[in-house]
C-alpha positions in Angstrom: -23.0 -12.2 11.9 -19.5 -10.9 11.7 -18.4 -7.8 10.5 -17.3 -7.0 6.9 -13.6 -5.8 6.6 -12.9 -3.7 3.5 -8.8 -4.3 2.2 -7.7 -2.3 0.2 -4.2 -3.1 -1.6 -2.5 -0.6 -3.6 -0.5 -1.8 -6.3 2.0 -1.0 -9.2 1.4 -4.4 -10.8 4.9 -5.6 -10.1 6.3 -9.0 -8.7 6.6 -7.7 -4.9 2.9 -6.3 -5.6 1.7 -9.8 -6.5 3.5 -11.4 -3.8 1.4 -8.8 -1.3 -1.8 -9.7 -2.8 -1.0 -13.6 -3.2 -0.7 -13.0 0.7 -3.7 -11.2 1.7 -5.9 -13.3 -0.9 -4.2 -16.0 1.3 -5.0 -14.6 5.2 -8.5 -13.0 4.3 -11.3 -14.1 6.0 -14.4 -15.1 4.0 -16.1 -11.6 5.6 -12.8 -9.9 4.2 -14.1 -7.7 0.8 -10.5 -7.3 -1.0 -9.8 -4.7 -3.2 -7.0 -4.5 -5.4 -6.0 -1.0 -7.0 -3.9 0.2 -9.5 -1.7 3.0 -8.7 -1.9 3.9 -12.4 -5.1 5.5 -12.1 -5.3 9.1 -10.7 -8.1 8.3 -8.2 -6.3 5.3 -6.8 -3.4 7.6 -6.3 -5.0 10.5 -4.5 -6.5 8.0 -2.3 -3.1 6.1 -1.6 -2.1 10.1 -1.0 -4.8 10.4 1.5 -4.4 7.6 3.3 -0.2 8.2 3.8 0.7 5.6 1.2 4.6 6.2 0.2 5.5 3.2 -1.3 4.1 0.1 -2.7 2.5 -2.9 -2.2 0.3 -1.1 0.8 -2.4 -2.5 2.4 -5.2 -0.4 4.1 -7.9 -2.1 6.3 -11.1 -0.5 6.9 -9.7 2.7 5.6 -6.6 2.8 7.6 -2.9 2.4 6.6 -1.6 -1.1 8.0 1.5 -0.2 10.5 3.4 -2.6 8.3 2.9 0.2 5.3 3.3 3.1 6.9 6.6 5.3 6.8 8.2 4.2 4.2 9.6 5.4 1.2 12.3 7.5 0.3 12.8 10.9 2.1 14.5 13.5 1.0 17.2 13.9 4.1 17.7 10.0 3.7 18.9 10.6 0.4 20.9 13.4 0.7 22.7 11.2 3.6 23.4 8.9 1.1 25.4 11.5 -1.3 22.5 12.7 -3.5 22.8 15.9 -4.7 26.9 15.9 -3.4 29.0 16.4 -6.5 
């Protein structure tokens, strides 16, 4: 018997979000249990907080933060590079 994965996939409910879920729907295995969540609702947020979500789409598998997903998003020395905040 194999092992159940649990995917999680936190979304906004836009077009790149879709495309992310099209994709996993796509590559899951049948012992794959996909999830998708809506970033919308507070306890989908606090656990795309918890988990190190910045951004989305993000996947999570078995409760950890796919590599593709993590460290992104904008950062506040980034910006400022950029001119934000420079009159």
């Amino acid at each position: 018997m194999s092992t159940k994965r649990t995917i999680e996939i936190f979304s906004a409910g836009c077009p790149a979000c879709q495309e992310t879920i099209d994709l996993v729907n796509r590559v899951a295995c049948p012992s794959c249990e996909v999830r998708v969540l809506d970033m919308n609702e507070p306890d989908t947020a606090a656990r795309a907080k918890a988990l190190g979500v910045r951004s989305v789409p993000a996947v999570a598998i078995d409760g950890r933060l796919a590599g593709c997903c993590a460290g992104r998003g904008p950062e506040e020395s980034t910006l400022r590079a950029a001119g934000l905040g420079a009159a």
